[in-house]
Residue frames relative to the residue before (quaternion, step in Angstrom):
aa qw qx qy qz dx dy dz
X 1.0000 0.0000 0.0000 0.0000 0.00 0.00 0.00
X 0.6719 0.4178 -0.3875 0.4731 3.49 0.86 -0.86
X 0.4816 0.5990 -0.4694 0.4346 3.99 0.81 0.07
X 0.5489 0.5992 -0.1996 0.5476 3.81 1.29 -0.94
X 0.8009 0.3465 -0.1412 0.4674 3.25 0.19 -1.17
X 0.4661 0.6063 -0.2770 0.5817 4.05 1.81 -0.31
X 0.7084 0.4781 -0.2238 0.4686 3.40 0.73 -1.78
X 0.6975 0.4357 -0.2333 0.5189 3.81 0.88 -0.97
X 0.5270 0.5812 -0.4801 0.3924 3.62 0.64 -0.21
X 0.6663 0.6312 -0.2315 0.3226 3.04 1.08 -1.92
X 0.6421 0.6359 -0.2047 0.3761 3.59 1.01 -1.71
X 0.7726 0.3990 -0.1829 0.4587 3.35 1.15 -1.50
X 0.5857 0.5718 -0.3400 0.4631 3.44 1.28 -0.01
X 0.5386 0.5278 -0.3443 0.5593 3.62 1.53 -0.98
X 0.6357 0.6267 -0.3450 0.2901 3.31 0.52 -0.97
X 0.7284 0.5087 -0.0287 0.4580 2.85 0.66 -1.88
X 0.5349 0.5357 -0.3771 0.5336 3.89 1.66 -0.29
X 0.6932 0.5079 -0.2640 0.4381 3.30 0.80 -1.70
X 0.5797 0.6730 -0.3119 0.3372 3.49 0.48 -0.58
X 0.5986 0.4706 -0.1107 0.6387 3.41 1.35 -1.54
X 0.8898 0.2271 -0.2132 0.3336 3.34 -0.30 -0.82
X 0.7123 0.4993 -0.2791 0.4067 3.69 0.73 -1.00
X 0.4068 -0.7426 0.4322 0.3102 3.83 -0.40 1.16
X 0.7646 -0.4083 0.3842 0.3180 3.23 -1.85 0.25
X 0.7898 0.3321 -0.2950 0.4230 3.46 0.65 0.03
X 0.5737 0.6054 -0.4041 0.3756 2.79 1.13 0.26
X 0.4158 0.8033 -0.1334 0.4051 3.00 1.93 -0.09
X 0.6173 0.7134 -0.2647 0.1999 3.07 1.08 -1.69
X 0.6108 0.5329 -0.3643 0.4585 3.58 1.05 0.14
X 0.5876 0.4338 -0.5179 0.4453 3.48 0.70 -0.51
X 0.5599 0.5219 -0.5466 0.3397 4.08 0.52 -1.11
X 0.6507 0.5450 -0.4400 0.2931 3.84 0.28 -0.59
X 0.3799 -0.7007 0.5903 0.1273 3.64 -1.09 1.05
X 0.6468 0.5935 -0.4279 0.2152 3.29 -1.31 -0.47
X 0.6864 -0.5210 0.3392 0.3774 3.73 -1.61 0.31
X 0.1577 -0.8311 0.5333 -0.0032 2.81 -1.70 1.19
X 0.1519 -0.8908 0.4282 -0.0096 3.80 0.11 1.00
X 0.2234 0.7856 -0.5770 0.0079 3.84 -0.29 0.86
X 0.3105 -0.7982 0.5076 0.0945 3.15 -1.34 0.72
X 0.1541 0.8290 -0.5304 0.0878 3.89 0.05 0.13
X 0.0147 0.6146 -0.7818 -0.1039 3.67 -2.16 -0.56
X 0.2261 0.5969 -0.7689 0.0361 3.59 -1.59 -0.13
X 0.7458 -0.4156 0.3438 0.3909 3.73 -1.27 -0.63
X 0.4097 -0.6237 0.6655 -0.0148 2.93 -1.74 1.29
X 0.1854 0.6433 -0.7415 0.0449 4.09 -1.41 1.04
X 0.4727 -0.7033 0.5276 0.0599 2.65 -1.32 1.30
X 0.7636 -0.5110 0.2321 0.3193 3.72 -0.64 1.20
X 0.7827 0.1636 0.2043 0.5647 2.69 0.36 -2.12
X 0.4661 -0.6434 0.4867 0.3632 3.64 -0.79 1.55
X 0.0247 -0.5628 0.8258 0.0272 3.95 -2.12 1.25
X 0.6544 0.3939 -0.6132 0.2015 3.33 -0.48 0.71
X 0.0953 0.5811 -0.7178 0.3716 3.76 0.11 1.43
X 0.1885 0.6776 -0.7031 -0.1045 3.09 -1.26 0.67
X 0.6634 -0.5068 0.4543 0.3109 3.63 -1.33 0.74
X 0.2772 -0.5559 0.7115 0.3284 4.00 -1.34 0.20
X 0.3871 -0.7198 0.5621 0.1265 3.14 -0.97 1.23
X 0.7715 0.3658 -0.1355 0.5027 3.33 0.76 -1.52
X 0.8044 -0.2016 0.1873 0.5265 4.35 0.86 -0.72
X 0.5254 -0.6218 0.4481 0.3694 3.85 -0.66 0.74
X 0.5590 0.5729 -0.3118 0.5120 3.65 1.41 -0.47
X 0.6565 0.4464 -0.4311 0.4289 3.78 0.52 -0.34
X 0.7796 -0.3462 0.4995 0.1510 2.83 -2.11 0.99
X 0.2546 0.7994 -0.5434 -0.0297 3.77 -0.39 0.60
X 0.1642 0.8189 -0.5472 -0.0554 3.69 -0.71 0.54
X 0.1387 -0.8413 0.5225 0.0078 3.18 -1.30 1.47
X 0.2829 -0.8243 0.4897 0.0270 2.96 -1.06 0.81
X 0.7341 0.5428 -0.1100 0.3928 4.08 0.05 1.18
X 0.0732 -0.9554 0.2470 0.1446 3.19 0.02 -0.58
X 0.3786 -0.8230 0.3698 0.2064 3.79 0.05 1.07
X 0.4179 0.6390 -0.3301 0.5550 3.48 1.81 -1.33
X 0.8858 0.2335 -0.0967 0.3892 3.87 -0.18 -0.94
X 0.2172 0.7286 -0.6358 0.1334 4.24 -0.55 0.61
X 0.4987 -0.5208 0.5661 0.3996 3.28 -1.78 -0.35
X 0.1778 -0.7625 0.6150 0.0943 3.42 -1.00 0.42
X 0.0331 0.7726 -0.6301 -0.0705 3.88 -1.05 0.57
X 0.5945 -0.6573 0.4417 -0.1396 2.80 -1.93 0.72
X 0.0031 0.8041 -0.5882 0.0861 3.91 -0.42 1.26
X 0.1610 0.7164 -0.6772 0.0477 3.65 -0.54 1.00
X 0.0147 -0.8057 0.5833 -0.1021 3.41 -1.09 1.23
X 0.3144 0.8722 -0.3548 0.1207 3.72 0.31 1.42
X 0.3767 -0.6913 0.5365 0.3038 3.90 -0.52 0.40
X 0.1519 -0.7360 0.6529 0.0944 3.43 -0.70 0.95
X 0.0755 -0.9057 0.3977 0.1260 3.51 -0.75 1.21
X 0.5518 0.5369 -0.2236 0.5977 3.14 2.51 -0.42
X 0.6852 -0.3590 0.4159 0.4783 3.38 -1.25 -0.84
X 0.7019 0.4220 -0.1590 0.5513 3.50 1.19 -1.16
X 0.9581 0.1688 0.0737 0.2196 3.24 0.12 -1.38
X 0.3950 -0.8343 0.3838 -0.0232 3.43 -0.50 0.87
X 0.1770 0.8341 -0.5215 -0.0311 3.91 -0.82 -0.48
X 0.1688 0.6380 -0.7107 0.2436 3.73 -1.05 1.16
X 0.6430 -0.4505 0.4635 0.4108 3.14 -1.46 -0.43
X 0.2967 -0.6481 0.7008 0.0294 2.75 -1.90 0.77
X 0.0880 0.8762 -0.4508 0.1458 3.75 -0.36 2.08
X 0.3619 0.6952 -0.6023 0.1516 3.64 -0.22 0.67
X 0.4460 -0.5083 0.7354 0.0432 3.15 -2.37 0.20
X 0.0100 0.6484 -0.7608 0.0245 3.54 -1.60 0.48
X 0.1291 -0.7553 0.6413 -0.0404 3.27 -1.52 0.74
X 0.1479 0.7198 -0.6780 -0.0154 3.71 -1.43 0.56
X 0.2763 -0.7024 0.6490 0.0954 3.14 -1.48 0.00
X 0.0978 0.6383 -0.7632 -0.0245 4.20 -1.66 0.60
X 0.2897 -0.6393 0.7068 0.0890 2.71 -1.42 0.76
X 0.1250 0.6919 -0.7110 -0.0119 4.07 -1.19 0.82
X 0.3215 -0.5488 0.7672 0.0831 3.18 -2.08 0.94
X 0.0621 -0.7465 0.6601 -0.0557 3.75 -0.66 1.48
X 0.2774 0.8543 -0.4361 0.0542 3.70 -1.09 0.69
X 0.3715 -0.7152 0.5897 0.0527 3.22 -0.66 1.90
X 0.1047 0.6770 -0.7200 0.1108 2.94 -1.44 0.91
X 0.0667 -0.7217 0.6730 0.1476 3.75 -1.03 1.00
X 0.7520 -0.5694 0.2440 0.2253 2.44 -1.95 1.01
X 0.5029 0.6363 -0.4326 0.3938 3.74 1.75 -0.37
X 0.7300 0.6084 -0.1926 0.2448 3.50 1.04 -1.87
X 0.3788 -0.7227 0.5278 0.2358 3.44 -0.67 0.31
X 0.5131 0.4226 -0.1612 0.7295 3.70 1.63 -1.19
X 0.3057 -0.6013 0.7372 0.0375 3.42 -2.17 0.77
X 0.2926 -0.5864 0.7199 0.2286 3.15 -1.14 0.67
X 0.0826 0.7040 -0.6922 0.1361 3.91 -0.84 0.99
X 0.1590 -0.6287 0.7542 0.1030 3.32 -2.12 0.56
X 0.0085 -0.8121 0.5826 -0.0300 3.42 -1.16 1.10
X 0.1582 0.8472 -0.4750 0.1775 3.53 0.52 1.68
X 0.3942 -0.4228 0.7121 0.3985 3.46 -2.07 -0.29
X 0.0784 0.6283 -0.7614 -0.1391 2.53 -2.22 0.65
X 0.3697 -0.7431 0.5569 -0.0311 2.88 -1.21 1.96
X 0.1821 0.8105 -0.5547 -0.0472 3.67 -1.17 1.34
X 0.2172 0.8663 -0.4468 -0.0519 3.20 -1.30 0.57
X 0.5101 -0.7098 0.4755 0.0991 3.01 -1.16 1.11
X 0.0399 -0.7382 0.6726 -0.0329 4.09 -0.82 0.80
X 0.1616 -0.7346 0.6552 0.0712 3.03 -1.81 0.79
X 0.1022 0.8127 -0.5719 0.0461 3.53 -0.60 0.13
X 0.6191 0.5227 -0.5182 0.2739 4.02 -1.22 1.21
X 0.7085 -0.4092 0.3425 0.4619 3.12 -1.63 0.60
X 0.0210 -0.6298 0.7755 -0.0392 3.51 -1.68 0.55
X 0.4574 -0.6327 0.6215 0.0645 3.25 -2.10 0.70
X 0.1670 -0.7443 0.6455 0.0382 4.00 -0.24 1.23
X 0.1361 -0.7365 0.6618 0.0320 3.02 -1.51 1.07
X 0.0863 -0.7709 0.6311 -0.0092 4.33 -0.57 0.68
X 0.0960 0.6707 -0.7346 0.0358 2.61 -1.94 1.00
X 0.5384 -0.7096 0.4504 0.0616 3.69 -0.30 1.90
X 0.1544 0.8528 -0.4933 0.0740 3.69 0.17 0.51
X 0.6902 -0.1914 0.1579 0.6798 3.94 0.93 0.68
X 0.6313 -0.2854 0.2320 0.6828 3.82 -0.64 -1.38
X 0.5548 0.5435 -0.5131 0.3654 3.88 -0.04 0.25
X 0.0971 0.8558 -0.4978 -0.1017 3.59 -1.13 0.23
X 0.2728 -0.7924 0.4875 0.2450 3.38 -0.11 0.56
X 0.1427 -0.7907 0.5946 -0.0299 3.30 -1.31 0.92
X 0.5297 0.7216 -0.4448 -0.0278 3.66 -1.18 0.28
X 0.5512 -0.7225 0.3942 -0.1371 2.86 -1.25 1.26
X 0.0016 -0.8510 0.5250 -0.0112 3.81 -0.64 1.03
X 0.0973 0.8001 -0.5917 0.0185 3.71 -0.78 0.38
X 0.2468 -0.6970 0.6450 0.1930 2.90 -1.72 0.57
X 0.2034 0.8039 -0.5351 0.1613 3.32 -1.48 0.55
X 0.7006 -0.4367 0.3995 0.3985 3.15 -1.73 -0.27
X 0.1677 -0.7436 0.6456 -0.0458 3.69 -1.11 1.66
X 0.0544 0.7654 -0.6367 0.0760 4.26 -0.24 1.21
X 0.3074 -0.7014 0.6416 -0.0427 2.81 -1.20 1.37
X 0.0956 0.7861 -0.6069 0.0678 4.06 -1.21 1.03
X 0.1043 0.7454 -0.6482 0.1155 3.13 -1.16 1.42
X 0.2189 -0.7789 0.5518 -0.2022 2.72 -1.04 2.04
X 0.2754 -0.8094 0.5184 0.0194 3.78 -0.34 1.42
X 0.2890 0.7400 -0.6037 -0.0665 3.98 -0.49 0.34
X 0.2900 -0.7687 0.5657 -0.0703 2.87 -1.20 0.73
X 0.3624 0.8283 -0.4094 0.1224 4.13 0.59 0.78
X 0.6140 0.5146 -0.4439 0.4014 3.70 1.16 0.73
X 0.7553 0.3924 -0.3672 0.3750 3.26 0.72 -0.60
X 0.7149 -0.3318 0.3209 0.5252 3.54 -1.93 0.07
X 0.7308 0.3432 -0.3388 0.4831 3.93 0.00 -0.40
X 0.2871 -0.7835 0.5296 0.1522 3.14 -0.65 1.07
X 0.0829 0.8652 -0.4939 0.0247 3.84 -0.33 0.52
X 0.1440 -0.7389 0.6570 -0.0405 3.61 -1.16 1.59
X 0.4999 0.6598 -0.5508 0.1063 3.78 -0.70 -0.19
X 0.2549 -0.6773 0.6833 -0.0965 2.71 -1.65 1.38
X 0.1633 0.7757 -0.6091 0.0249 3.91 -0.71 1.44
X 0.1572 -0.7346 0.6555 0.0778 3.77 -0.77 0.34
X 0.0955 -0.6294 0.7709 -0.0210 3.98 -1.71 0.53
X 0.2465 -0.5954 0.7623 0.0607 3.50 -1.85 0.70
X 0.1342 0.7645 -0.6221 -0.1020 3.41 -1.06 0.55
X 0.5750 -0.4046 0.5266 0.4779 3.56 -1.36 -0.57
X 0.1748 0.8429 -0.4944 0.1205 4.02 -0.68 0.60
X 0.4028 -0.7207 0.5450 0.1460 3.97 -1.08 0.61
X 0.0642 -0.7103 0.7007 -0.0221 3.56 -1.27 0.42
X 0.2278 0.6783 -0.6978 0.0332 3.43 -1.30 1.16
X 0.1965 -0.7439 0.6266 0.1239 3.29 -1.16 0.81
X 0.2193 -0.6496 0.7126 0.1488 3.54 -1.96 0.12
X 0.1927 0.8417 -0.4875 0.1292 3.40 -0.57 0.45
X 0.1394 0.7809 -0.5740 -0.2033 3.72 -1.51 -0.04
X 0.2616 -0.6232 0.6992 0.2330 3.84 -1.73 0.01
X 0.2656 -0.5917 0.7591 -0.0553 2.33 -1.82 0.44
X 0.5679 -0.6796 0.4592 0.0689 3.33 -0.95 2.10
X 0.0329 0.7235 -0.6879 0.0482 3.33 -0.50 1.27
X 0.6141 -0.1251 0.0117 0.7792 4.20 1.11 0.50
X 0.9503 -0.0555 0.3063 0.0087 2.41 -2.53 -0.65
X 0.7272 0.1536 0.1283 0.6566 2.95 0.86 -1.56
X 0.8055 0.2687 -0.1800 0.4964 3.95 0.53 -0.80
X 0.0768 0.7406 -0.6675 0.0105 3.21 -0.90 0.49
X 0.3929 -0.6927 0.5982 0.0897 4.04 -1.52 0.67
X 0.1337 0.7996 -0.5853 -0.0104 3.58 -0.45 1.06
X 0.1436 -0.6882 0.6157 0.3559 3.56 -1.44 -1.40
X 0.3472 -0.7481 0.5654 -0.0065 3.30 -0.88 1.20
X 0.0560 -0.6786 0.7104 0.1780 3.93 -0.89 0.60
X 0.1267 -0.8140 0.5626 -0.0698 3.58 -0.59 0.76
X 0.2673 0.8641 -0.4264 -0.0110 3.52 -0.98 0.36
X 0.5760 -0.6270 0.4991 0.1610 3.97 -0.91 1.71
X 0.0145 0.7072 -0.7032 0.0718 3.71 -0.27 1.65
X 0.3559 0.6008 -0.5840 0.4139 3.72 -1.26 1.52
X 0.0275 -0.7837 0.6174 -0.0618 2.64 -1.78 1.00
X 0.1023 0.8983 -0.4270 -0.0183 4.30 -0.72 0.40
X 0.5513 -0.5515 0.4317 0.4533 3.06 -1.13 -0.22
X 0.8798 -0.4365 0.1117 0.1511 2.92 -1.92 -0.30
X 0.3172 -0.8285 0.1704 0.4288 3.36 0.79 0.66
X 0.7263 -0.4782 0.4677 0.1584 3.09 -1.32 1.03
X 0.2327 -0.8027 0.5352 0.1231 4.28 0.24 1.40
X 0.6568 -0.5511 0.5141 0.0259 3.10 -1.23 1.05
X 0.7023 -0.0882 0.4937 0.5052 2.52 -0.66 -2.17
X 0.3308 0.6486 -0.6564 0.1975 3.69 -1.23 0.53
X 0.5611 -0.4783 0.6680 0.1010 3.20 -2.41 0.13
X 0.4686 -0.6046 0.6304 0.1324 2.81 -1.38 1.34
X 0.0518 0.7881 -0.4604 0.4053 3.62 0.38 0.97
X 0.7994 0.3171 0.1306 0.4932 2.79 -0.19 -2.10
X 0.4732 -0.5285 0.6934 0.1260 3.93 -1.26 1.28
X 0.4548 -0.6649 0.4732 0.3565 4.01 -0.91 0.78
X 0.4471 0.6182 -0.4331 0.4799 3.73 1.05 -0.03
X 0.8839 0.3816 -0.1017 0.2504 3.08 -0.04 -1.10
X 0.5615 0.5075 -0.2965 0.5824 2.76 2.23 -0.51
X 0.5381 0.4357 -0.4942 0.5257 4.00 1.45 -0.09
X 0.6778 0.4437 -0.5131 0.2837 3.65 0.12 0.01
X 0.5148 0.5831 -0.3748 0.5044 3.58 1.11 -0.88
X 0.8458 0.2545 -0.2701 0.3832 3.95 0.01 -1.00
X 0.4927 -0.7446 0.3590 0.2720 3.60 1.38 0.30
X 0.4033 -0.7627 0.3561 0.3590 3.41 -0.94 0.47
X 0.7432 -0.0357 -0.0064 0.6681 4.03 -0.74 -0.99
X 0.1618 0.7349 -0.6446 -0.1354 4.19 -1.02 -0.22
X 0.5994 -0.3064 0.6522 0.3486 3.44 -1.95 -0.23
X 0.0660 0.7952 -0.5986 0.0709 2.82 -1.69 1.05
X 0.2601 0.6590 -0.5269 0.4695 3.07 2.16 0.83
X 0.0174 -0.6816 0.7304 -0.0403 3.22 -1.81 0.89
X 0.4142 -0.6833 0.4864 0.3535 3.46 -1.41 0.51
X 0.1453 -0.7788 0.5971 0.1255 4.27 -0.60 -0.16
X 0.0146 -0.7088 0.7048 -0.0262 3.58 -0.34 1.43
X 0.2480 0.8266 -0.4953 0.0992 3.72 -0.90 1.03
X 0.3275 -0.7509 0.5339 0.2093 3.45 -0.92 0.46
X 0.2756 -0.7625 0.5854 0.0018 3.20 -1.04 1.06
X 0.1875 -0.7205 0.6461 0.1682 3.23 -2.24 -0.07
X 0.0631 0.8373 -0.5317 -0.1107 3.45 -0.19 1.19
X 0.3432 -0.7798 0.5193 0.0671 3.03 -2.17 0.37
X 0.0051 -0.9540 0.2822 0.1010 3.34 0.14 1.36
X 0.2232 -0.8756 0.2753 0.3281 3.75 -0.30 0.26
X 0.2995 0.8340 -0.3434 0.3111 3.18 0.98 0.77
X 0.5373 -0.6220 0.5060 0.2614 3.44 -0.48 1.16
């Protein structure tokens, strides 16, 4: 976080240069109002390390995993109405996703056969609410950034269709959660313009709240799989395309 809070110093200080020095016409784009729409994605790391998984079946089994929850791609909906020279407001929507796959297997020393689980585990994390955009026009470059509060949902979804234990479960949570981004573009015309945006989902919850699942699983074991309170801040370095309709 203190990297965030470095990265924003920096912006408000460029800002606050460009302002002073760069003449009034060079401006003439920020005076312009009207809707702005960017789309984008690149990669998403979560804060705080999720790729522990639990022994479902015994602390004695064999576990091998393969992936990684800590690390996904993450994409990106920004959709605002600028109404000043500077400043703006719409919503601020995006989503990230990973995936690990483990192969877990108990075997006693009588058995010839293993009891084993070979599943996916699917996570993801969504954001969605209104947010406030701030600009500053610098030639073709602009700097942008943005903060919102809102709703932060979290889904984790287990399948499980080769091994002898069949396993399905599906859990999901809503929380209360923040979003600030930093970011710039660069004018490729009129209307379109190409940027990159560091960007990052502040939140945290409990345990989500099962869905769907199989009697399989012993209620222990199904609290280890769905984990207990965690972090769901994440950083989001992406690149985007915006679109602008102003004249």
């Amino acid at each position: 976080m203190k990297h965030l809070l470095y990265v924003g110093l920096t912006f408000l200080l460029i800002g606050s240069l460009g302002a002073q020095e760069m003449p009034v016409s060079s401006l003439k784009t920020s005076s312009q109002t009207g809707l702005r729409i960017a789309v984008g994605g690149g990669y998403r790391l979560l804060f705080k390390e999720h790729d522990h998984l639990p022994h479902v079946l015994s602390n004695e089994a064999k576990m091998n995993t393969d992936g990684s929850l800590r690390h996904g791609y993450a994409l990106h909906l920004d959709a605002h109405y600028f109404f000043s020279k500077r400043f703006g407001a719409g919503i601020q929507a995006n989503m990230s996703r990973s995936s690990m796959k483990a192969t877990e297997l108990y075997r006693n020393w009588w058995a010839t056969m293993g009891v084993y689980f070979d599943y996916a585990r699917r996570q993801g994390i969504y954001y969605f609410g209104p947010s406030f955009i701030y600009r500053l026009p610098l030639h073709r470059f602009t700097l942008l950034g943005e903060a919102s509060v809102g709703g932060l949902f979290y889904r984790l979804a287990f399948d499980d269709k080769h091994s002898n234990n069949k396993l399905s479960i599906l859990a999901t949570s809503s929380h209360f959660g923040g979003y600030i981004g930093l970011g710039t573009e660069y004018d490729l015309g009129k209307h379109l313009a190409l940027g990159v945006k560091i960007s990052t989902n502040i939140g945290s919850g409990g345990p989500p709240k099962l869905k769907k699942g199989e009697d399989v699983l012993s209620d222990s074991n199904m609290e280890k799989l769905l984990g207990g309170k965690q972090s769901l801040s994440s950083l989001m370095v992406t690149v985007f395309l915006s679109f602008r309709t102003w004249k």
